[in-house]
Each structure stands twice: as C-alpha cells, then as structure tokens.
C-alpha positions in Angstrom: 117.1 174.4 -113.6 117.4 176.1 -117.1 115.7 173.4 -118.5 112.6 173.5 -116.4 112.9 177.1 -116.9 112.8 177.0 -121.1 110.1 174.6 -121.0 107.9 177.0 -118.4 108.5 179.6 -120.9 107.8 177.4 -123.8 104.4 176.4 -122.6 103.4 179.3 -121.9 103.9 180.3 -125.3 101.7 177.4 -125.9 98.9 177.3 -124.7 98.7 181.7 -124.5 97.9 181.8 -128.3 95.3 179.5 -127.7 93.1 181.5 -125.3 93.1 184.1 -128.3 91.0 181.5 -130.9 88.6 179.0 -131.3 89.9 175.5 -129.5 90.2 173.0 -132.3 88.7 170.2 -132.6 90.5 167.3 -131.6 90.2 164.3 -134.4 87.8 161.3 -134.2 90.5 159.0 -132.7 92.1 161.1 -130.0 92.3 159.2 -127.2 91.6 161.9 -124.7 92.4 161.7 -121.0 95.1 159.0 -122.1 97.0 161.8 -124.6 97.8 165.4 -124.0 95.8 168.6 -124.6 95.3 168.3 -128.3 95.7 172.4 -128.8 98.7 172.2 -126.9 100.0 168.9 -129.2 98.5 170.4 -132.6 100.6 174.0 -131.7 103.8 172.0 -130.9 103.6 169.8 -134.2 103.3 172.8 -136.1 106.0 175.0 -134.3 108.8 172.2 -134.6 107.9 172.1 -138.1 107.1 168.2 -138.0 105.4 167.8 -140.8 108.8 168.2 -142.6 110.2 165.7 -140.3 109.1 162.6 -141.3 110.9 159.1 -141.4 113.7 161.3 -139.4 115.1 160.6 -135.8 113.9 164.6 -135.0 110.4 163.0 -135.8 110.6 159.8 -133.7 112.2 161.7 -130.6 109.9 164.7 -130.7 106.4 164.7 -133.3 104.5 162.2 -131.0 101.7 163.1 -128.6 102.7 163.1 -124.9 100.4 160.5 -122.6 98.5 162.8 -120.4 100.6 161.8 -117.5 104.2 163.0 -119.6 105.8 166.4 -119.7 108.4 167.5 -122.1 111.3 168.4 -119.5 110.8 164.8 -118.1 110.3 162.4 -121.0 111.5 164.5 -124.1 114.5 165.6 -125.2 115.7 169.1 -124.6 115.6 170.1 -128.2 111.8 169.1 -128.5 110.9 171.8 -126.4 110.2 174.8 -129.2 111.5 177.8 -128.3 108.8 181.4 -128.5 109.9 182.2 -132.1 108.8 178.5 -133.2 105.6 179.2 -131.3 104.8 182.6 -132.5 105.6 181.5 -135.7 103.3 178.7 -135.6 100.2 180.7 -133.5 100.5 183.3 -136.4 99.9 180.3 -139.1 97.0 179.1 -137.3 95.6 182.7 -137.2 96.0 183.6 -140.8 94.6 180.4 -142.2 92.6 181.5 -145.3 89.8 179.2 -144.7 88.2 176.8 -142.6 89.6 174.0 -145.2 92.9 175.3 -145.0 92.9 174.6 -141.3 91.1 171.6 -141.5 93.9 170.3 -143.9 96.5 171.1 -141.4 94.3 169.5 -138.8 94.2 166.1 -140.7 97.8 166.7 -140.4 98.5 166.5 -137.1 95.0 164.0 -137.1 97.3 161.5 -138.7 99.6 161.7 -136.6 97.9 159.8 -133.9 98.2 156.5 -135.6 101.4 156.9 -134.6 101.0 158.4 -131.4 101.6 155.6 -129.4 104.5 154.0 -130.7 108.2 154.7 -132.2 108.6 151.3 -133.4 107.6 152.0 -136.9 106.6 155.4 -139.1 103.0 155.2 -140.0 103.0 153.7 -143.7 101.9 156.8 -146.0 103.6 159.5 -144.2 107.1 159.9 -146.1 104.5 160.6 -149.3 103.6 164.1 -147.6 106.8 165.5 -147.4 106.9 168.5 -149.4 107.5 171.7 -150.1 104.3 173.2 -148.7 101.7 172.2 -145.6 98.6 172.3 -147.4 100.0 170.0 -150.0 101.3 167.8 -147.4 98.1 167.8 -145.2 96.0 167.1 -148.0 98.5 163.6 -148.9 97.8 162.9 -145.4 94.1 163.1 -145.3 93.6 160.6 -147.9 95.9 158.3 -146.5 93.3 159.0 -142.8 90.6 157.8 -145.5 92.2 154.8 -146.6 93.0 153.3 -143.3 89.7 153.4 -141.8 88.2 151.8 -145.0 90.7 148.8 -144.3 89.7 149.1 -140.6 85.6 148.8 -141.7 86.7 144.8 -143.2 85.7 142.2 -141.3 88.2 141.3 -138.5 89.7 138.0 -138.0 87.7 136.0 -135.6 88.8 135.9 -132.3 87.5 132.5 -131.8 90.4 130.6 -133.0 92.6 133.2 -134.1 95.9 130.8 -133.9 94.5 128.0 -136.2 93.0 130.7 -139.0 95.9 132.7 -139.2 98.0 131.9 -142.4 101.6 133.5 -142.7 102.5 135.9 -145.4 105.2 134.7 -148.0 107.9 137.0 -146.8 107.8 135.9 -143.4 108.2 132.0 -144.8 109.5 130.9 -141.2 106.7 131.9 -139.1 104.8 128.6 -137.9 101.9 127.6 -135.5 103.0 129.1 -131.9 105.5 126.7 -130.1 106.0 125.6 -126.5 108.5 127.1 -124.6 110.5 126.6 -121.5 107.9 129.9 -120.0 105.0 129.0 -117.7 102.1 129.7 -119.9 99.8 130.3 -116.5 102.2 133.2 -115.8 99.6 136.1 -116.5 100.9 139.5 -117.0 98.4 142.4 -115.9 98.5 146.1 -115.2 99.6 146.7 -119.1 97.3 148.1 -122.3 97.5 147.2 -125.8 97.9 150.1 -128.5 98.4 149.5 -132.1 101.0 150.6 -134.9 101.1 150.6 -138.8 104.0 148.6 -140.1 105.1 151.3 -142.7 107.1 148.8 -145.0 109.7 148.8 -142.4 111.2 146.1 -140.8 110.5 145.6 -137.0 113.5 145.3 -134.4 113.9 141.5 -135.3 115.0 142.4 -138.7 111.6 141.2 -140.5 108.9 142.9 -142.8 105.3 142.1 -142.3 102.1 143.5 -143.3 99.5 145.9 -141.1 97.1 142.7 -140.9 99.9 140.3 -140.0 99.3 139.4 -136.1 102.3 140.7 -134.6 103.9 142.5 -131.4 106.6 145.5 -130.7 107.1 144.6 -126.8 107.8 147.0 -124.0 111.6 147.2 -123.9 111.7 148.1 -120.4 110.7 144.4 -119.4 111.5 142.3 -122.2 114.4 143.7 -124.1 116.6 146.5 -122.8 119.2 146.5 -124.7 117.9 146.9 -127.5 119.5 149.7 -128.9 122.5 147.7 -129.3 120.6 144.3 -129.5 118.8 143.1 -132.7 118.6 139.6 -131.2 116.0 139.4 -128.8 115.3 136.1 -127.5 112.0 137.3 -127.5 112.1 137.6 -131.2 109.4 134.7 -132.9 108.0 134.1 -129.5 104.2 134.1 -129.5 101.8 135.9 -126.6 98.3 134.8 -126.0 96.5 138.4 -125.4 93.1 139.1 -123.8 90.9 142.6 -124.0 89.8 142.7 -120.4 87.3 145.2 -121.4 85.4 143.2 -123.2 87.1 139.0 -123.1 88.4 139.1 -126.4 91.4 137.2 -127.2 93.8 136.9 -129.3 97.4 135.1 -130.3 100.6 136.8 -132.2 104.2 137.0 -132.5 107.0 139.4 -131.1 108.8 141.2 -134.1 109.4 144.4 -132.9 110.2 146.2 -129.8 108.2 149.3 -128.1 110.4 151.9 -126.1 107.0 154.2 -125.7 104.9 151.6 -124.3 103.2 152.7 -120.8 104.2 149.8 -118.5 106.2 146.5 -118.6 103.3 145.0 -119.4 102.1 147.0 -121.9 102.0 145.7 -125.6 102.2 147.5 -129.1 100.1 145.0 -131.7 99.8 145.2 -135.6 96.9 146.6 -136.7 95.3 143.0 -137.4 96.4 142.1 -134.1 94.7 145.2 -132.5 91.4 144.9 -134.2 90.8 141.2 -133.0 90.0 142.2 -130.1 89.1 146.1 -130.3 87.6 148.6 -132.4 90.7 150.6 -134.1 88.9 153.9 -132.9 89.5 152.6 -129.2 93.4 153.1 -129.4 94.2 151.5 -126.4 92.6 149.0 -124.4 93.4 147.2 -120.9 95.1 143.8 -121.6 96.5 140.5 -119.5 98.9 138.6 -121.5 100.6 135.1 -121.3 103.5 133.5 -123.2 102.0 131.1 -125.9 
C-alpha cells in the first residue's frame, strides 16, 4: 500500500511539470505506443540523475524506458521510483535551460538512451565516455556517439538471402562454426514474440564471450530459455543457433545465442546484435514481430 501510494505521488510530480511547458519532442527512434510517455521517461532520467549512472546496476535496474504496458510499482524496483525533490529538481532544470541547444543536448541524452531501451543485457557501447562532471558535457559525448551509429546503420546490410553461408566469424570468437544440428525439432516454430536489438558495448554476453555490434548474435528471453541465469553462466543454450523470420515483411535471418535478455516482452521474444537486427529490419524500426526456429 505505501508503495502504490509513493509511486501515485511520484507521478504526479511527473507528469504536473509537464502541463506547465512545451511537450518535447520525442527522438527519431522512439518507438511510440510500444514505450512510455517520452515526457514522462525524459523527466524520470533526469530526476534519478541517470546520466551519472552509467555502466552501474542503479542504471540497468532503473535508466530504461518502461514498455507502454509497464508501471514502476509493478516492474521496477522501489528505489526507481524518484521521490518530489528529485522531480522538482529536475522540472526546474528543464525550465531554466539557457537555450534551445542546451535542452536539445540533454534531449540527445535521454535520445541515446533508447538504444538501450530494450534490453539490460549489455550497456550501449559509448556511454561510459559521458560520464562527467556536468550534463551538457555529457549530453554533447552522447550526441556524437547518436551520429556515429546511424552512419554504421546507413552501410549496406548483410543479405538476407543466405545469411548462414556469408557470415564469417570474427577472430575472437575462433570457435564459432556453421550452425549445427541438434537433438531440437527444427519445424518447432515459436510465434507471438518480437525481435529488438542491442549494442554489444565491449562487454561480454552472459556466455562469457565478446563479439562485435555486426556479429549475428542473440541475448534470449530468460523467462523461457534460461532462468536461472543469475546464478547460471552455462546455458545450454549458449552457441546454439536460431533461424529468425520478420513477419512484417519475410525477411530472414540465422544467428547464435550468446547472451541472455531478462527485459524481453514474451518467451518468445528475441534480443539480436545490431547486424543481426538490421538483416531483416530497418534499425529505426526497433522492434519488429518475429517466428523463430532452432537451427
């Protein structure tokens, strides 16, 4: 009872500063109807102080985006709820922005955050370079790291013709082969889930290897596939490969399981590399409807 209570005050404190200013704008990639409010996202980010935060568990647990269908009392933890001095706080930041570049460098900010919205798996790659001393000076780190990953996003995609056989492994991931069979039935289709995308960071994945943003890899929903893995590093799944299709538009595409997804939407639902992603969507989509089968 006195959590629903904090978090009725807490969102009030929300969203009543934003009735007193121009609603931002939300950023190019906001996936909206599938995320939260983005005035009610961009307010909390700044009130928890998350730009500060990155590459910390505080970050993971609380500095992503709520799906549309999420609340904070039922799917965040009690201290990501910011309390009406945070909020005031951050409301009277917003209002006293000295320019309309000074906010739009906050908002590219919270804007790069979205790469990120959709999973916990891994911190998005350029972030731990903005953590310093001021906003602005952190905002304006993350703008140009926005830049840079939509030029890498305009090169070519791999063809989703034959993506198995054109796919070359990276030298640090030496044992990575061609998929092989397993003892799974491969007609066994998996619907009802969507596939999101991640950046890799430098980090390794929950199977204890690194691998590049254009690598075709996987971070599976750990409801279904691997619930223990908190405790866990050594998920059967691990290496195993999935034959993905975009329903939306037939695409297709095959990749490897390296790293789990406690955020994903559904059992079903799949977290791909960034090379995985755009074989079969554009990277502005976010998220696209997906059946899946074991390779």
């Amino acid at each position: 009872m006195y959590a629903a209570a904090l978090f009725a005050l807490a969102s009030t404190a929300i969203a009543a500063p934003l009735a007193n200013r121009a609603e931002d704008a939300a950023p190019s990639h906001w996936a909206t109807g599938y995320l939260e409010n983005y005035d009610v996202y961009h307010t909390r980010y700044l009130a928890l102080g998350c730009q500060d935060q990155h590459n910390t568990t505080f970050f993971e647990d609380c500095c992503h985006p709520l799906l549309a269908n999420e609340t904070l009392v039922d799917d965040r933890a009690a201290y990501c709820t910011p309390n009406t001095t945070q909020v005031a706080s951050a409301s009277s930041y917003e209002a006293s922005a000295a320019s309309a570049s000074t906010t739009a460098s906050v908002d590219a900010e919270a804007e790069s955050e979205y790469c990120d919205a959709v999973t916990s798996s891994s911190a998005y790659a350029s972030a731990s370079a903005t953590a310093s001393s001021t906003w602005s000076s952190a905002a304006a780190a993350a703008t140009s790291d926005v830049a840079q990953a939509q030029v890498q996003a305009a090169e070519p995609a791999p063809s989703s013709a034959a993506p198995t056989s054109e796919w070359v492994a990276p030298t640090t991931t030496s044992s990575e082969e061609q998929p092989a069979q397993t003892n799974a039935p491969s007609g066994d289709v998996k619907t009802g889930g969507f596939a999101t995308f991640f950046y890799q960071g430098g980090n390794a994945g929950a199977c204890g290897t690194v691998h590049s943003d254009w690598d075709k890899v996987i971070a599976i929903d750990s409801n279904g596939y691997w619930s223990d893995y908190a405790s866990n590093s050594n998920s059967p799944n691990c290496g195993r490969w999935i034959n993905i299709k975009n329903t939306n538009n037939g695409k297709t595409v095959t990749a490897m399981v390296a790293d789990v997804c406690p955020t994903c939407v559904s059992d079903n639902s799949l977290d791909l590399s960034l090379g995985a992603f755009t074989a079969i969507a554009d990277e502005a989509d976010g998220s696209v409807p997906i059946t899946w089968t074991w390779a």
